[in-house]
Residue, then its C-alpha position, 0 to 999 in steps of 0.5 A: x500500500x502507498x499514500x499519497x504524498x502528505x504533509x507532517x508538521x513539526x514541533x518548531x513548526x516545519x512542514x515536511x513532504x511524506x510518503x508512506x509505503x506498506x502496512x502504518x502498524x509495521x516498524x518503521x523505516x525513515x528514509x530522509x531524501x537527498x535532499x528529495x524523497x526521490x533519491x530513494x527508488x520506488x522499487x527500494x521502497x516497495x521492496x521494504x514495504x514487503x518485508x514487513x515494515x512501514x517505510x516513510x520517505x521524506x524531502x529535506x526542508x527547501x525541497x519537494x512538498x517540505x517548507x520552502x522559504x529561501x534556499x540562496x539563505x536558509x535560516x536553518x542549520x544541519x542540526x535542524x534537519x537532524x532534528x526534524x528527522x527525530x520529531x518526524x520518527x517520535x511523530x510516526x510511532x512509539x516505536x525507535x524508527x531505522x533512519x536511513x539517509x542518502x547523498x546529503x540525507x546521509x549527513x543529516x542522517x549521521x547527526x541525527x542519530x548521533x544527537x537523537x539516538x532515543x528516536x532511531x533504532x538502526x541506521x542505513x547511509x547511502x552514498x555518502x560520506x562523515x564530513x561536511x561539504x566542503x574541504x575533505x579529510x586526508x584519508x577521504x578521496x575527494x571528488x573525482x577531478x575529472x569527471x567534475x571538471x566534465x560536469x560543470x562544463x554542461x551548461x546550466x538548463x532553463x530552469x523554467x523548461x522541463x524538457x531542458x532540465x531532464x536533459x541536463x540531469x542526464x548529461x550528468x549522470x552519464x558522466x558520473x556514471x550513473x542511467x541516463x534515462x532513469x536520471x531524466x525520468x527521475x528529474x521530470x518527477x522532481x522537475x513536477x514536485x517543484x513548487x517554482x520554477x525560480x532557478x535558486x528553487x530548483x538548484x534546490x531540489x535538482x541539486x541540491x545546492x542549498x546544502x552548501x550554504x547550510x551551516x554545518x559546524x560543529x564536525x560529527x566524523x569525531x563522535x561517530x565511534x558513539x554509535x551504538x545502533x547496528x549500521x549499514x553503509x551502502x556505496x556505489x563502486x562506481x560512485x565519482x562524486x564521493x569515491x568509494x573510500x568515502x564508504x570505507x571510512x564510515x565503516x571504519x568509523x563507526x562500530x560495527x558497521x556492515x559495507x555494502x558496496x554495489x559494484x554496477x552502481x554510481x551515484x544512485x541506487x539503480x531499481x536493479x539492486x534494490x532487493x539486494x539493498x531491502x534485504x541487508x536493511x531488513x538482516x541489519x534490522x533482524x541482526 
């Protein structure tokens, strides 16, 4: 079963875009978006929903049906996000939900389970990395150079033409490695869920960029060893914006983790491995 999207509000008065997926009386799954719902495929989704839990996918504030207010200044930090990610688990069930977190979502997801473990059981990180965007630390691989320098050289879409900003989304993906077509479909669904086609607005929910202008500090990477909920890290072998090594290290990091890496995927999770990804959420779950 799959609802509508709808909309959760927050203590602090946020309003944040949901989804939800299978059976409301299941334990729970948060799924935080990277920054929208839809870096997490459908195929995942079901695929958890059918093994008996009740998953949530949700936009990050200036993204998607989540609040938006002014993504070139956000007025908020990473710590805020962490902390709708935890009034958003409390608000779903009584229960701990496992919070996964992709891309961005998987920072948002790091800190929130280090600053909220009351709310979170277990804990999924996806194509990410223990730092904040910016300059890595040494042990980190750093953006692929040239494939970066390949991607900024596609011009900027009309941010106003659907057609023009799939077209963009899959020129990038074709040079990060990952399905072009699935890129282009899944930026006509973002590219429709966009409330403005004003350029700050869908740089927002296309890529993202609000992020960097997030306030970030203080550091977590040193306070990840405080984990104490079992933990997956799922990567991309051929992941070009955060290499592989990215992955390594989380694990590394934190105790006990489990690293998945899926050798045929990039940046994304293709729709192929989402059973494989279902299965290791639902066995870490378990364990």
């Amino acid at each position: 079963m799959r609802s509508k999207v709808q909309s959760f509000r927050t203590p602090g008065g946020v309003t944040l875009g949901v989804e939800h997926f299978g059976d409301a009386e299941a334990p729970p799954v948060l799924l935080a978006g990277g920054p929208t719902m839809l870096s997490w495929p459908d195929a995942l989704c079901e695929a958890l929903a059918r093994g008996g839990r009740h998953v949530v996918r949700y936009d990050l504030r200036d993204s998607g049906a989540s609040t938006t207010v002014d993504p070139e200044s956000p007025a908020y930090t990473l710590r805020d996000l962490a902390a709708d990610a935890a009034a958003l688990a409390r608000g779903l069930d009584d229960r701990p939900a496992h919070l996964a977190g992709f891309g961005v979502g998987g920072m948002v997801a790091q800190v929130a389970a280090l600053d909220h473990p009351d709310a979170f059981s277990a804990l999924t990180l996806a194509a990410t990395r223990p730092v904040a965007p910016g300059p890595v630390d040494d042990d980190l691989p750093d953006h692929d150079g040239p494939a970066m320098k390949r991607r900024f050289a596609v011009p900027m879409p009309d941010w106003s033409d659907r057609a023009a900003v799939a077209e963009f989304a899959a020129a990038g993906a074709e040079i990060l490695g990952d399905d072009p077509a699935a890129a282009r479909a899944t930026a006509e669904r973002v590219f429709d869920r966009t409330p403005s086609t004003e350029p700050a607005v869908q740089l927002a929910n296309q890529l993202g960029m609000v992020f960097s202008k997030l306030d970030c500090a203080p550091r977590w990477r040193e306070r990840l060893p405080e984990l104490a909920l079992p933990a997956l890290v799922v990567h991309g072998r051929r992941n070009r914006f955060f290499p592989v090594g990215n992955a390594e290290a989380l694990a590394r990091d934190i105790p006990g983790a489990r690293l998945l890496v899926l050798d045929e995927a990039a940046t994304a999770i293709p729709a192929a491995a989402a059973e494989e990804v279902a299965a290791a959420m639902l066995t870490l779950e378990d364990a």
